[in-house]
C-alpha positions as CSV (number, residue, x, y, z in Angstrom):
1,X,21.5,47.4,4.2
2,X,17.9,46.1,4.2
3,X,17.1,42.1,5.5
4,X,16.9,40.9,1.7
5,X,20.0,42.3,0.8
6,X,21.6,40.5,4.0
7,X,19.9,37.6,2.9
8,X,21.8,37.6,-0.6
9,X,25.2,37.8,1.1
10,X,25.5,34.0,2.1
11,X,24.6,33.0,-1.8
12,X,26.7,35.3,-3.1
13,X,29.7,33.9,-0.9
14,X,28.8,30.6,-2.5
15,X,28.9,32.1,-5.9
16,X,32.8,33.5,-5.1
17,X,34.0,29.9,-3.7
18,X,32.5,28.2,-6.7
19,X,34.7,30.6,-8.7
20,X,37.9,30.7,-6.6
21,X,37.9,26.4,-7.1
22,X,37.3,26.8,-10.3
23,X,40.1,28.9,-11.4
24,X,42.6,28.4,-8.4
25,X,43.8,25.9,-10.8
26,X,44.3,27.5,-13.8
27,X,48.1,28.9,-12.5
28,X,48.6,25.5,-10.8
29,X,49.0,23.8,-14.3
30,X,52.1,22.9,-14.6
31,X,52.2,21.8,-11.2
32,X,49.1,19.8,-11.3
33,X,51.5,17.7,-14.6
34,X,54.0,17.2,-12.4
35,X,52.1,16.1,-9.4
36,X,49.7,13.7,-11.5
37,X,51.8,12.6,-14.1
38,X,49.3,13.8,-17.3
39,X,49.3,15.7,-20.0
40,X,48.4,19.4,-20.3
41,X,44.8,18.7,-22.0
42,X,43.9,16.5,-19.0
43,X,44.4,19.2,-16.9
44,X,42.7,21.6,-18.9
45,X,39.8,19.4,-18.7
46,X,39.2,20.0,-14.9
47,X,39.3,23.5,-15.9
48,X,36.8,23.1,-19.1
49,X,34.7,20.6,-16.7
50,X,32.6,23.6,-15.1
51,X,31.3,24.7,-19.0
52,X,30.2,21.0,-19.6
53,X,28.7,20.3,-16.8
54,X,26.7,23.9,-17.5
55,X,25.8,22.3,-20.8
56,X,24.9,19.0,-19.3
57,X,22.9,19.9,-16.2
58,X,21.8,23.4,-16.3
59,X,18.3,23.1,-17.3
60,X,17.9,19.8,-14.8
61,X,19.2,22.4,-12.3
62,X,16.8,25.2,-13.1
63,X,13.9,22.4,-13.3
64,X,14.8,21.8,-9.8
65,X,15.0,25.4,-8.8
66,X,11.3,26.0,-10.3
67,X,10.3,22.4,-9.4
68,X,10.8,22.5,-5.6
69,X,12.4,26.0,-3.9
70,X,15.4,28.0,-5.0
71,X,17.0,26.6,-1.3
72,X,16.7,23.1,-2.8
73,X,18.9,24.2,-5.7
74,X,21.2,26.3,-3.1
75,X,21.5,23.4,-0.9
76,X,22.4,21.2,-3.1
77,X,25.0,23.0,-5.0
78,X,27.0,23.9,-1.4
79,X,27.2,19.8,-0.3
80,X,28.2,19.0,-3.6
81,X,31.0,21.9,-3.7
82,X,32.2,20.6,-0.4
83,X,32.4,17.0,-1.6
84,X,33.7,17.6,-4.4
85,X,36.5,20.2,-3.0
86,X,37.4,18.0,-0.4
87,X,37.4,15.1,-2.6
88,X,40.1,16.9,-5.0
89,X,42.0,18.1,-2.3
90,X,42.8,14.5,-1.1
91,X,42.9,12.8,-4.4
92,X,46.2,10.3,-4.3
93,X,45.8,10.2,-7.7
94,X,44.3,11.6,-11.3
95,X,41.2,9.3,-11.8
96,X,39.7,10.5,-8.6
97,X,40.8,13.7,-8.8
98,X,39.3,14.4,-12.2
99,X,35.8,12.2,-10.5
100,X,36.1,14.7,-7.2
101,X,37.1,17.9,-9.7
102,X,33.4,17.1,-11.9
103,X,31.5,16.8,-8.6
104,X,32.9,20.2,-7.4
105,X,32.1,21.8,-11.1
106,X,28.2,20.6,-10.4
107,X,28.0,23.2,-7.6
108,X,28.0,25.7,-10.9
109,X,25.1,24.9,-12.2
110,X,23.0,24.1,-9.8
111,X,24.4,28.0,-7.9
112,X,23.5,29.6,-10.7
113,X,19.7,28.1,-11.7
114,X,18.3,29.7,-9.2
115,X,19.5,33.5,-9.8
116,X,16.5,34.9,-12.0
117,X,14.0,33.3,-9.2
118,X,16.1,34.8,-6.3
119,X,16.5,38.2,-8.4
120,X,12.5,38.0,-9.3
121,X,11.2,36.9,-5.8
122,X,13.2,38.9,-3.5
123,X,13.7,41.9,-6.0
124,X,10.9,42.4,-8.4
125,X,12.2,45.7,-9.9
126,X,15.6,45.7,-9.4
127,X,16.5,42.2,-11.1
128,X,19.3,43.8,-13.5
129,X,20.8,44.8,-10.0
130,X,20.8,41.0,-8.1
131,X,21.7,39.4,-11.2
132,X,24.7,41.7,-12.2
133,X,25.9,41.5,-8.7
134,X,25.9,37.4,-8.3
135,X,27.5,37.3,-11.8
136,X,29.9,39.5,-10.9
137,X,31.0,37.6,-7.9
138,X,31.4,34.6,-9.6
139,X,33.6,36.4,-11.9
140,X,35.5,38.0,-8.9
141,X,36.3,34.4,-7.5
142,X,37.5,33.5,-10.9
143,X,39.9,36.6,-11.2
144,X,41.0,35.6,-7.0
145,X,41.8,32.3,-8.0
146,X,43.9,33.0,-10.8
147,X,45.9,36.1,-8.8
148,X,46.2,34.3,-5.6
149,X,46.6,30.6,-6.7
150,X,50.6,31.3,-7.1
151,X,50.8,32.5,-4.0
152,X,49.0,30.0,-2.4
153,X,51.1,27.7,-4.0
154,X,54.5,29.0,-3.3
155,X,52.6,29.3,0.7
156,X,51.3,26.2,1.5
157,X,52.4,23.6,-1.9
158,X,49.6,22.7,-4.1
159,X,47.6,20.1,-1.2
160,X,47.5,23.5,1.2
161,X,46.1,25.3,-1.4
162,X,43.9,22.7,-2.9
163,X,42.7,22.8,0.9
164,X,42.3,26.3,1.0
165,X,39.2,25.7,-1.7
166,X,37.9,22.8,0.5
167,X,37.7,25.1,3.6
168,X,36.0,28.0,1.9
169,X,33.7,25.5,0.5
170,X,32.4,24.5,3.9
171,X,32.3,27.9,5.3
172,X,30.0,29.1,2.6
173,X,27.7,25.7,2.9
174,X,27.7,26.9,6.7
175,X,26.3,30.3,5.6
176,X,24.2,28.9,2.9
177,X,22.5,26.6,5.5
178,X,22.0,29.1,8.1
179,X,21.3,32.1,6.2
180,X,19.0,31.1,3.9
181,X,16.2,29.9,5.9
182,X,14.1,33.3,4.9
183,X,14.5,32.0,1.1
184,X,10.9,32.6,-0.2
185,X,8.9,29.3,-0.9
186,X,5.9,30.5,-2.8
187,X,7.0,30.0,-6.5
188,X,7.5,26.5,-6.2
189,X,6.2,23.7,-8.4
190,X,5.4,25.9,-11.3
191,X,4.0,24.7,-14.7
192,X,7.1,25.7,-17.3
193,X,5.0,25.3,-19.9
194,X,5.8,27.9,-22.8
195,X,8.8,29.6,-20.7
196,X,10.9,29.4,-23.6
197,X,10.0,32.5,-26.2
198,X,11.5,33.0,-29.5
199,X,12.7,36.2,-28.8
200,X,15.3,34.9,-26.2
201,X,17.3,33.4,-29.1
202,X,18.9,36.8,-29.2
203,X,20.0,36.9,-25.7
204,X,21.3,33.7,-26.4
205,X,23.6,34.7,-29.2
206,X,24.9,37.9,-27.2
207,X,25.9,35.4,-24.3
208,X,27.1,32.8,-26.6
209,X,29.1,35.5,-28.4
210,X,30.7,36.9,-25.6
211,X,31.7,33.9,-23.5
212,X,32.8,32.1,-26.3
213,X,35.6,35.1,-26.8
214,X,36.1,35.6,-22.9
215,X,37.3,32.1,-22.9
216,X,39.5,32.0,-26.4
217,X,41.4,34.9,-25.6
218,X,41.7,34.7,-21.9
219,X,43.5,30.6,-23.3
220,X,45.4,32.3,-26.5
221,X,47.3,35.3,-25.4
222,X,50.7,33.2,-24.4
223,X,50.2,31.2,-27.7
224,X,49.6,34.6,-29.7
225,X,52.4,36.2,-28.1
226,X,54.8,33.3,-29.0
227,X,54.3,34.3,-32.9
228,X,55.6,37.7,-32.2
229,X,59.1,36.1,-30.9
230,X,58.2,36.8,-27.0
231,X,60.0,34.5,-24.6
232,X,58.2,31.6,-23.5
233,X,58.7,32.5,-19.6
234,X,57.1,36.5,-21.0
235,X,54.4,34.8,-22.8
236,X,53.7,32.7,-20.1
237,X,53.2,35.5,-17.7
238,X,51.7,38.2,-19.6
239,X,48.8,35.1,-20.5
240,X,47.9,35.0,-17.0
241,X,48.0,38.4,-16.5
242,X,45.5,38.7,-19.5
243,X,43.5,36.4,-18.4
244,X,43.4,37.7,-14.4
245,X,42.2,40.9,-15.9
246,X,39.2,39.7,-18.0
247,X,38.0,37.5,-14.9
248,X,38.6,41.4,-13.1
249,X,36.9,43.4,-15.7
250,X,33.9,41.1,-15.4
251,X,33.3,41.2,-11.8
252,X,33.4,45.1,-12.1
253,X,31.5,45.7,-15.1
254,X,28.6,43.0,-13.9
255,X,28.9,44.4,-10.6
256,X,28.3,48.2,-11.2
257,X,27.1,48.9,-14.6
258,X,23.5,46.8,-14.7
259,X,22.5,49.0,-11.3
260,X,23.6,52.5,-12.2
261,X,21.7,51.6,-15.8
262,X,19.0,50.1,-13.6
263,X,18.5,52.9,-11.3
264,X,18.7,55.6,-13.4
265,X,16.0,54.1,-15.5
266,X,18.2,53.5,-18.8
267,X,18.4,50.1,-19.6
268,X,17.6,50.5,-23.5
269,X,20.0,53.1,-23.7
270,X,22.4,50.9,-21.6
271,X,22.2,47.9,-23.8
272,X,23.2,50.3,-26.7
273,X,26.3,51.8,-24.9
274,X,27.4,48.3,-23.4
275,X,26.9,46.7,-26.9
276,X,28.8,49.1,-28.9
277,X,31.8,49.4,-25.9
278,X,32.1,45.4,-26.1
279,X,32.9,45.3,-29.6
280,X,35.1,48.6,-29.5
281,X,36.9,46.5,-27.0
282,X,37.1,42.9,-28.5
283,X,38.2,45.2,-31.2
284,X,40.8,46.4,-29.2
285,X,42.0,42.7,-28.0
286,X,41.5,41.3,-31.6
287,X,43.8,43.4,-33.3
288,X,46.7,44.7,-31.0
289,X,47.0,40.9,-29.8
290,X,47.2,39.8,-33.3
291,X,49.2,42.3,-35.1
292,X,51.2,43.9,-32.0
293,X,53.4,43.5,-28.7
294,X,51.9,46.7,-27.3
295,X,51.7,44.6,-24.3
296,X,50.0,48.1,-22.3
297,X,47.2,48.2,-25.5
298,X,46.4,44.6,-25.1
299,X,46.5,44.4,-21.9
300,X,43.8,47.3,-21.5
301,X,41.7,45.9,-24.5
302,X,41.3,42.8,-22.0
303,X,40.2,44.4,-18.8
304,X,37.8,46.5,-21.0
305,X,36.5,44.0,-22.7
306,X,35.8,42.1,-19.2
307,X,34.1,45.5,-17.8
308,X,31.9,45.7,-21.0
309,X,31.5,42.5,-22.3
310,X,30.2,40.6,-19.4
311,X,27.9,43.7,-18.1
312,X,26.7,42.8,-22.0
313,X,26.2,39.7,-20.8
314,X,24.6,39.9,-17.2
315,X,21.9,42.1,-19.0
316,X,21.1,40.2,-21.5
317,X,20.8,37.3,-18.9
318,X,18.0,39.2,-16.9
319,X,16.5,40.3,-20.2
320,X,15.7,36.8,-20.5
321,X,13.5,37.0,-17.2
322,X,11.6,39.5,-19.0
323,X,10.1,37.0,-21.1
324,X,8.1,35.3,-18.5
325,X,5.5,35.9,-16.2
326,X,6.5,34.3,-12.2
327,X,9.9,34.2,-10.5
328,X,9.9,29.9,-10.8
329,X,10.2,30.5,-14.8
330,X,12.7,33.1,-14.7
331,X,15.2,31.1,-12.7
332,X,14.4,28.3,-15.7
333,X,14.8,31.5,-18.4
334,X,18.2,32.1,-17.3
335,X,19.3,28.2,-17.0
336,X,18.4,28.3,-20.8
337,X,20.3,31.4,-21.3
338,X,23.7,29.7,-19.4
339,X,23.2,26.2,-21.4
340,X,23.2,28.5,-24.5
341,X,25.9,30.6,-23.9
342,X,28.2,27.7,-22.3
343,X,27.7,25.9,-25.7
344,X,29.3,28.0,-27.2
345,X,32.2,27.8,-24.8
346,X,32.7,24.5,-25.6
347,X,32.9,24.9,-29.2
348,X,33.7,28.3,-30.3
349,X,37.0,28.5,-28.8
350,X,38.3,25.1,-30.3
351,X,37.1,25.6,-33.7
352,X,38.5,29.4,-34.1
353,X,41.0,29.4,-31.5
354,X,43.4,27.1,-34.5
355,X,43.2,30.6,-36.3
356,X,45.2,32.1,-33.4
357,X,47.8,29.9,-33.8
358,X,49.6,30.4,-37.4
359,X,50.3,33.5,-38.8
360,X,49.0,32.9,-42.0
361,X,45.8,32.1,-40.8
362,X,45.6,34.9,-37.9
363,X,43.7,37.4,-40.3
364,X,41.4,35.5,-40.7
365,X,40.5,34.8,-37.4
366,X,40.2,38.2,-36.3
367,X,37.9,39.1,-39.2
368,X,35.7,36.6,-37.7
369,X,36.0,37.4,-34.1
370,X,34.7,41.0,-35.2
371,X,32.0,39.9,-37.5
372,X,30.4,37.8,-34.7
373,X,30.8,40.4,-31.9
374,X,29.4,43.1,-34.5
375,X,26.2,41.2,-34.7
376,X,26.1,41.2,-30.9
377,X,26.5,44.4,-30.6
378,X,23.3,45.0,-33.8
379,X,21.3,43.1,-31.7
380,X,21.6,45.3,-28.3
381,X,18.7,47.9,-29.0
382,X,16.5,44.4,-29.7
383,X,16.5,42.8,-26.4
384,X,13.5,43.0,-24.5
385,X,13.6,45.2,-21.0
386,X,10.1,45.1,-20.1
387,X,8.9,42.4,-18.1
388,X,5.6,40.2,-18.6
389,X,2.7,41.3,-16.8
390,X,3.9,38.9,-13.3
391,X,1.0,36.3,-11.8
392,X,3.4,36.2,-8.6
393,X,5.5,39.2,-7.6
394,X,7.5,40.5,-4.1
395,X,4.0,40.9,-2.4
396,X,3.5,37.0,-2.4
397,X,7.0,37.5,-0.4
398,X,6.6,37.9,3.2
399,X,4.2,35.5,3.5
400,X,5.6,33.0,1.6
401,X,8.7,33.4,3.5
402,X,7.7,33.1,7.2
């Protein structure tokens, strides 16, 4: 493994501790009520706190990224991911840990702003690879924290493992600190000035349109399953297990699909085969979930649809690099791409999720779940793979760097 590739590994470790908090609590609902006295929806908020805060602060964080140095953004995310885990883990009561809980989700943001500058800096021509690879840790410390939260729960109660997120947290800021010291410094104070291009609109909706479903169906299945007459305690587990295996899918899907498309020189043809598998897949989830309790089908529509859908969406993030000419816009590019996409997060799910919920209106929500995933998929040929003509590029590296 080459220096630059080492150098990605303390991010990266960052990236999966920001996910394992994230979703650690996810299994630890119903414990969490208990402990704090609240309903379910206040709970849910920690949980739907990472997507708003992506909404709220992601371009500031990618101004920051292309403002000052990718390390600034990097820094900053691993303190406030330690304050904010420790701060949860010794909350004594719901007001501060819901305070502590949106300090931790800040870390998000401001981990992932700098990810088209890292991918564009230290890997001009193999950006589909750094960025698929980051996502896909993230996703692979979402899927951890949903698998092992129970267990760390029935180990150590729900302080040990709220610790157990604190203590990871402070390893990785230990790694980020010492680790990333080689972080290039060249593209720094950048003009952003036209970074945002028309054209990215459609990379927008693709991310928008597959997030938006991740997060529905990965928070319907138990509800879905109810209608068919499956016991609560059935439902309830076979929704987690749904959900553990989109969060699974992804991390596979953006970890190895972008780089064998990548590095066999495909990428057009790899948007179209990605495209068209994703909406095969939703396809898949849609209709079995709704009209079935072929719990094996449904089950494999959702790791599928991970594997697919969020390679889908890692590409289409880096296409959006492709649309600007220096590595301090693309890290901008993609914060516009992930305030995009996690508006639809927000929204999506609430509005269409109701469909989900009644029988008599089920149809209809899986008519539109396919006719918004079909237009992702049209759009897959569209999206741009060739990258502007660069006024920085890995050269400016080693001396930037030392």
């Amino acid at each position: 493994m080459s220096n630059k590739w080492i150098m990605l590994l303390p991010y990266w470790f960052l990236l999966f501790t920001i996910g394992f908090g994230w979703f650690l609590l996810a299994p630890l609902i119903p414990a969490l009520i208990g402990s704090f006295h609240v309903s379910i929806g206040s709970i849910l908020l920690l949980i739907s706190a990472y997507g708003y805060t992506m909404v709220i602060l992601g371009l500031l964080a990618g101004y920051i990224s292309a403002k000052f140095t990718v390390k600034t953004a990097i820094y900053a995310s691993a303190l406030i991911s330690v304050v904010g885990l420790f701060g949860r883990a010794i909350s004594p009561n719901y007001t501060v840990f819901l305070v502590t809980g949106i300090i931790a989700a800040i870390a998000y943001p401001m981990a992932m702003a700098p990810v088209g500058s890292i991918a564009k800096s230290l890997f001009p021509v193999k950006s589909n690879t750094v960025i698929g690879i980051s996502v896909g840790i993230l996703f692979l410390g979402l899927a951890s924290g949903s698998f092992l939260g129970p267990y760390a729960f029935s180990s150590f109660g729900l302080s040990g493992a709220l610790w157990l997120t604190a203590i990871l947290s402070v390893i990785a800021a230990v790694f980020v600190f010492t680790g990333t010291k080689g972080y290039p410094v060249y593209y720094k104070g950048k003009s952003l000035k036209g970074v945002f291009k028309t054209g990215m609109v459609k990379n927008w909706y693709v991310g928008l349109a597959i997030s938006s479903m991740s997060v529905m169906f990965g928070s319907i299945g138990s509800t879905v399953l109810l209608l068919h007459k499956i016991s609560l305690n059935y439902a309830l587990a076979y929704g987690g297990i749904f959900g553990g295996l989109v969060f699974l899918g992804s991390a596979i899907g953006a970890i190895i699909i972008p780089p064998v498309f990548e590095r066999y020189k495909i990428l057009h043809r790899g948007f179209i085969i990605t495209g068209t598998l994703m909406f095969i897949s939703i396809a898949i989830v849609a209709i079995s979930l709704s009209y079935s309790v072929l719990i094996i089908v449904i089950a494999t529509g959702y790791f599928l649809f991970g594997i697919f859908g969020n390679a889908y969406w890692s590409m289409a993030m880096t296409s959006t690099t492709n649309y600007v000419n220096d590595p301090a816009q693309a890290g901008f590019a993609t914060s516009m791409y992930s305030v995009f996409t996690n508006l639809g997060v927000a929204f999506i799910p609430v509005f269409l999720g109701v469909d989900f919920a009644s029988l008599s209106t089920i149809t209809t929500g899986v008519i539109i779940v396919l006719v918004i995933e079909l237009i992702a998929m049209a759009l897959s040929p569209l999206l741009k793979i060739e990258r502007e003509s660069e006024t920085g590029n890995g050269a400016h590296y080693e001396a930037s760097s030392k």
